[in-house]
C-alpha positions in Angstrom: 42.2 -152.6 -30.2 41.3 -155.9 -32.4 43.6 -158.7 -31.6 44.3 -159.9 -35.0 45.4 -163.6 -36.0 47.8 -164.4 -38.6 48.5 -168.3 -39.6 52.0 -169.5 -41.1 52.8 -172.6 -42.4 56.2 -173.2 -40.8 56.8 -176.5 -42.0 56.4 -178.8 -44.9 53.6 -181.6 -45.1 55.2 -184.9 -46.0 52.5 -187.7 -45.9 49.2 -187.9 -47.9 46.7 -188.1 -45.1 48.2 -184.8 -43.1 48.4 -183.0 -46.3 44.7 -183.8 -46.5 44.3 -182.0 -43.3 46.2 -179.1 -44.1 44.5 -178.3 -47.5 40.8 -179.3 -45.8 41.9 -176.4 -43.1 42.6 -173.6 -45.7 38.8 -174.6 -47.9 37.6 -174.2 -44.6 39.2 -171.1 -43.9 38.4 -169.7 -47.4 34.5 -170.5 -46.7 35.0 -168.5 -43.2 36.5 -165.7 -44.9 33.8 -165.5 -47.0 30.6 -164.7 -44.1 30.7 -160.7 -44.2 29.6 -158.3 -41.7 26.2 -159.0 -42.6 26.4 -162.5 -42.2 27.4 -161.9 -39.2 24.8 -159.6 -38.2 22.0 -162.5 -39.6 23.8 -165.1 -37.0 23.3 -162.7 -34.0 27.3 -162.7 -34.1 29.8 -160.1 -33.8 33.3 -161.8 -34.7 33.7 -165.0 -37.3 35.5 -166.4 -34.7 32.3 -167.4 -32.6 30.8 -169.0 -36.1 29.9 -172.6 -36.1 30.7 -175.5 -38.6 27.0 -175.8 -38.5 26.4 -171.8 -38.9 28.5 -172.2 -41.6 27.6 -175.2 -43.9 23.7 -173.2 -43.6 25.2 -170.1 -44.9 27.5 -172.2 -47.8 26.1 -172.2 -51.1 28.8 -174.6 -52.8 27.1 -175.0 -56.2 26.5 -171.6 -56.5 30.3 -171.1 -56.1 30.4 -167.4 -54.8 33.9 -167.7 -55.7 34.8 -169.8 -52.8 36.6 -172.7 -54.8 38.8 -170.6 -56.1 39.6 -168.6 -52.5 40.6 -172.1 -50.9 43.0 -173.0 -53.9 44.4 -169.6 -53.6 44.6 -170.3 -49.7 46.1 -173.5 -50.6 48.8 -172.7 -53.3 49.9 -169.8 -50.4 50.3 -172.1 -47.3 52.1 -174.8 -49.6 54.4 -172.3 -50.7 55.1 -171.3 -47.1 55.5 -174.6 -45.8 57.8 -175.7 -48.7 55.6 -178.3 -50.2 57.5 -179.7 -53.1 54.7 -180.4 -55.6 53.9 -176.6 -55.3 57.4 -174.9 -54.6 59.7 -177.0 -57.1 57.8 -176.2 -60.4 57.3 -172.3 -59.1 60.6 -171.7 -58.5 61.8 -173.0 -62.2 58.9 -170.7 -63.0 61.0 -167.5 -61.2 64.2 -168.0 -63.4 62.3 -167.7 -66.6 60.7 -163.8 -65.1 64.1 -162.4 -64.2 67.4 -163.3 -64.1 67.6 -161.9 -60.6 65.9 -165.1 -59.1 68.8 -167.8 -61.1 69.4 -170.0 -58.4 66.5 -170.3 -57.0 65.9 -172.7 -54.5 62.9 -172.4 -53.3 60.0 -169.7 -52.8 58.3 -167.4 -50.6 54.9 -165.9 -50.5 53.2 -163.1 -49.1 49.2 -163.0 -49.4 47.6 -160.2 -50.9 43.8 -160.0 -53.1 42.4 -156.9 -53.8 39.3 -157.9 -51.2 41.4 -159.4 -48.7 43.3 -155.6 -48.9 40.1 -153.5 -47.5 40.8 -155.5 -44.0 41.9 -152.8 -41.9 46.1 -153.1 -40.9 46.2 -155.7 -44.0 48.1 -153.9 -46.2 50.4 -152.1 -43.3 51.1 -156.1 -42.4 52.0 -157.0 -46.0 54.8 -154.0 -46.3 56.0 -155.2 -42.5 56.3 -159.2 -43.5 58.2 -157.8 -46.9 60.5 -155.5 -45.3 62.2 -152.5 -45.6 64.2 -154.1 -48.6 62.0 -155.7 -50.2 61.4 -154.3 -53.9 58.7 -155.3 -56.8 59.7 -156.7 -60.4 56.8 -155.7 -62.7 58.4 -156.0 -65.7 62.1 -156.7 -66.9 63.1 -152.7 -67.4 63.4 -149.9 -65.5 63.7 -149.1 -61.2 61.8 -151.7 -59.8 58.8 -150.7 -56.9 59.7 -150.1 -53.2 57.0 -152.2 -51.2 55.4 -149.2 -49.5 51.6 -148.5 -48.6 51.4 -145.8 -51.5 50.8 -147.9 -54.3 49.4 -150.7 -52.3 46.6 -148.6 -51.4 45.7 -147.9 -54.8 45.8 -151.4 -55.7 43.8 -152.1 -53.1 41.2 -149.4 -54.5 40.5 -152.0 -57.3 39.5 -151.1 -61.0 38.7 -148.1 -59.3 41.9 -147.3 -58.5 43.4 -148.1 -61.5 44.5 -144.9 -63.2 46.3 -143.7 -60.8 48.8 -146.7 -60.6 51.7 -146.2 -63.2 51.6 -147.6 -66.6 53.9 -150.4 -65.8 51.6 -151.6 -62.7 47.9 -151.1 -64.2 46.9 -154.6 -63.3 48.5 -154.7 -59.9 45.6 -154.8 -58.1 44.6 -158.1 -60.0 47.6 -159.9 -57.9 46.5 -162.8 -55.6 50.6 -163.3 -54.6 53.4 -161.6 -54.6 56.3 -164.5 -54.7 60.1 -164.2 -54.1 62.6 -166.9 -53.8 64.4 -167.9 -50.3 66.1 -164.1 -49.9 62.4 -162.8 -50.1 63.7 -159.6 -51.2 62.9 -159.4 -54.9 59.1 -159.9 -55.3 57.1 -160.6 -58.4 53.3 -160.5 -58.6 51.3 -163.8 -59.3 47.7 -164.5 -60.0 45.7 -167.5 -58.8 43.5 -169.1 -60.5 41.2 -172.5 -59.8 39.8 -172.2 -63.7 42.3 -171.8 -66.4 39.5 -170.1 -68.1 39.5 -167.3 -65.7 43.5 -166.2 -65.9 44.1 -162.8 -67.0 47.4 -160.9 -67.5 48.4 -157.5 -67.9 50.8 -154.6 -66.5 52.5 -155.6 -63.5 51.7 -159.2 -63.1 53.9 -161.7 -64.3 53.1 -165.3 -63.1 50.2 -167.5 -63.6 49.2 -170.4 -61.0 47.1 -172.7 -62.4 45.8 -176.5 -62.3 47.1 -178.5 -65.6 44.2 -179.1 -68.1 43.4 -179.5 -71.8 45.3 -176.0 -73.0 47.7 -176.6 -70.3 50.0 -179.4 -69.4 52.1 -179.3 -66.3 55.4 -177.4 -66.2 56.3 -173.8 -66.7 55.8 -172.1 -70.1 55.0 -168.8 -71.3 51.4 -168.3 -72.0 51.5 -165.9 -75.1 47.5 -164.8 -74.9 48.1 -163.4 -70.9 52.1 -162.6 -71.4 52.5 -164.5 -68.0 54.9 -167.0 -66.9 52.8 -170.2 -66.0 53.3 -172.5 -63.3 50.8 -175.5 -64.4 50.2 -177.6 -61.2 49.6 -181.3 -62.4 45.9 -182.7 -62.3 45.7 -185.3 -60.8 48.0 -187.2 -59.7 50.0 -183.6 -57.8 48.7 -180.8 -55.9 45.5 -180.6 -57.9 44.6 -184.1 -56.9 45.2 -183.5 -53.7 43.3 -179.8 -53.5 40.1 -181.9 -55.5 40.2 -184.7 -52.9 40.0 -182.2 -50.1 37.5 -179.8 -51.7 34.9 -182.3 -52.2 35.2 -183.9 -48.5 35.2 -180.5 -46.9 32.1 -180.1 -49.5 30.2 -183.6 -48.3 30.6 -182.2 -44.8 29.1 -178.9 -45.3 26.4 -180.4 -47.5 25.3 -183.3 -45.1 25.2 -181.0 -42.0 23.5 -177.6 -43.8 21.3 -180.5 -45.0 21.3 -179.3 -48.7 21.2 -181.3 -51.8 23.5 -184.0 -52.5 26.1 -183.0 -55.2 26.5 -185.8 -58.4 27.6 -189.0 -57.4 31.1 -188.6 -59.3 32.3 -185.9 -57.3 32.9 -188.4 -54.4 36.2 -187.6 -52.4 39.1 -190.5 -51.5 38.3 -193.2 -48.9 41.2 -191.1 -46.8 39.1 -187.9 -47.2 35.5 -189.4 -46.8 37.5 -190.8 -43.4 37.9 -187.4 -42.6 34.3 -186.2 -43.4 32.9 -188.9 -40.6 35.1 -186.6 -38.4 33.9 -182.9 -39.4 30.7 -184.2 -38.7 31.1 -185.5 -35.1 31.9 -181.3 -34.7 29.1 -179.6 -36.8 28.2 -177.7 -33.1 31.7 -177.0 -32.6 33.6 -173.8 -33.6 35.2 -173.4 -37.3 38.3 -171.9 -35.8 38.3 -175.2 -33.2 38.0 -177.0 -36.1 40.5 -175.3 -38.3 43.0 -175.6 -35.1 42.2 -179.1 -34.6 43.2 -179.8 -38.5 46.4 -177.9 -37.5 47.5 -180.6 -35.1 46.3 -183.1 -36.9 48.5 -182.4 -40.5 51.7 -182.2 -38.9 53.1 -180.9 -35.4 54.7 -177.8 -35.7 52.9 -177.4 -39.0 51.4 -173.8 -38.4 53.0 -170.9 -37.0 50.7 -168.1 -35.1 51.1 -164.0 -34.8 49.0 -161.9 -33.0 48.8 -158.5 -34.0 46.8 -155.7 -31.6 45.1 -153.3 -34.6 42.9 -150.4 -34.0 39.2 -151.0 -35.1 36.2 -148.9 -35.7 32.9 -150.0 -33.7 31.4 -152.2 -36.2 27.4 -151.9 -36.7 26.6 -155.4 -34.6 27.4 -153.7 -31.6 24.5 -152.4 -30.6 23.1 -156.1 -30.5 22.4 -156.9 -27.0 20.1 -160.0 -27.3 22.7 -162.8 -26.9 22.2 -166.8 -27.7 22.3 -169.7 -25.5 25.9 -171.1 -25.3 26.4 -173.9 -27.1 28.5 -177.1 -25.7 30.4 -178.4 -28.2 32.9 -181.4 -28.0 36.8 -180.0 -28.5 37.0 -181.0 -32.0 40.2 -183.8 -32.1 41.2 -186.0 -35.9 43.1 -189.2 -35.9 45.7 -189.5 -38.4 44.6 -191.2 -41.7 46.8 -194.0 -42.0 
């Protein structure tokens, strides 16, 4: 049995410094997600959970962009939606009554993480259909029965493009969707799509919303987007969220490129005095843990910020098991962060 970890966002953030910290914490977490099996196997490692900061900024490749960027704004938008931040949940939930009637009234959101590679995790998608509930239905479009949220058509979606024709006509894109958002009854969801580059958003059968930072083509606010057919929710850039995700991004990026030693990035993608405060503390724990580090940033954004679940799944013996060479043990100071007043 694999004891797997699930992290909440059970409150909102409500000061610039510990929102900082809570949007360093899901970069980080993105970059973590990112280290596959193999990766794994190349550290000598069995679990990401025993992965270093300094393991980690070696293995990052930030100006390659493996897609990371975008994986920590989707991390992001998901626990700001969770924890009720305003800059995200306000302009989303004006975005709701404009897909269906059926979310008038609106007062704020809910979120439930999917992405088609985050869905090949073994127990994922049973989790997702558990957290939405037996109620819970789908809006794909604005006619006919809407989807129960069962496995069977998850599991397609989670198949990909691959799996594509055997969703039905009015879900063909599903497995495109990065969120599936509801409004405070959580009972009605409708699937959104996350994207860091405007460029990138696509729409199609079955999705319906568009997250998205505010640039040249798109100022802040909702509007209908009529290339994609989606509902946007432009975040503003940057004095809202997307200010705040950029500030964060590019101090969790100094950290990992001081300590994997790799080549400074230009000098205008310098972070805030606040977040360059908090890259002179990621670097006094480069031996330490990511998940220490990750829990330290926790504490630090707000008490009672993050709530934890632990679910026991069955697992298959994974091919690093027959490892049996093991590394010195590393001592590491319990990563700790000061409040950035």
């Amino acid at each position: 049995m694999g004891d797997i970890t699930f992290l909440r966002q059970a409150q909102p953030v409500d000061e610039y410094g510990r929102a900082l910290y809570a949007v360093a914490r899901s970069i980080i977490r993105a970059q973590l997600d990112g280290m596959g099996a193999e990766d794994l196997e190349d550290l000598n490692l069995s679990n990401r959970t025993d992965v270093t900061m300094r393991q980690l900024s070696n293995y990052a490749r930030l100006e390659r962009d493996k897609g990371q960027r975008g994986d920590g704004f989707e991390w992001a938008v998901h626990e700001a939606i969770v924890g009720g931040e305003p800059l995200v949940v306000e302009p989303l939930a004006h975005t709701l009554t404009k897909v269906s009637p059926k979310f008038k009234g609106a007062e704020f959101t809910s979120s439930l993480l999917f992405g088609q590679e985050r869905s090949q995790h073994l127990g994922f998608l049973d989790s997702v259909v558990k957290e939405a509930g037996a109620d819970a239905v789908l809006l794909p479009d604005g006619r006919g029965k809407p989807y129960r949220f069962t496995s069977d058509w998850l599991r397609q979606a989670a198949r990909g493009a691959r799996g594509e024709h055997l969703l039905g006509h009015r879900i063909t894109k599903i497995w495109k969707t990065d969120l599936f958002i509801s409004d405070q009854n959580a009972l009605r969801y409708t699937a959104a799509t996350v994207k860091s580059n405007p460029a990138l958003l696509e729409g199609g059968p079955g999705l319906r919303v568009g997250i998205v930072p505010a640039s040249t083509k798109y100022t802040p606010g909702t509007r209908r987007d009529p290339k994609t057919g989606l509902w946007l929710t432009v975040l503003p850039d940057p004095d809202g969220f997307m200010g705040l995700f950029n500030d964060a991004y590019w101090g969790v990026a100094s950290a990992i490129y001081e300590i994997g030693k790799h080549e400074k990035p230009p000098y205008y993608l310098k972070p805030s005095v606040k977040s360059q405060l908090m890259v002179e503390q990621i670097l006094k724990y480069k031996k330490s843990k990511v998940v220490d580090i990750c829990d330290a940033l926790d504490e630090a954004a707000q008490q009672g910020l993050v709530s934890v679940d632990h679910e026991l799944l069955s697992v298959g013996a994974p091919p690093w098991l027959s490892i049996t060479e093991r590394q010195a043990k590393v001592i590491a100071p319990k990563p700790s962060f000061v409040a950035l007043d």
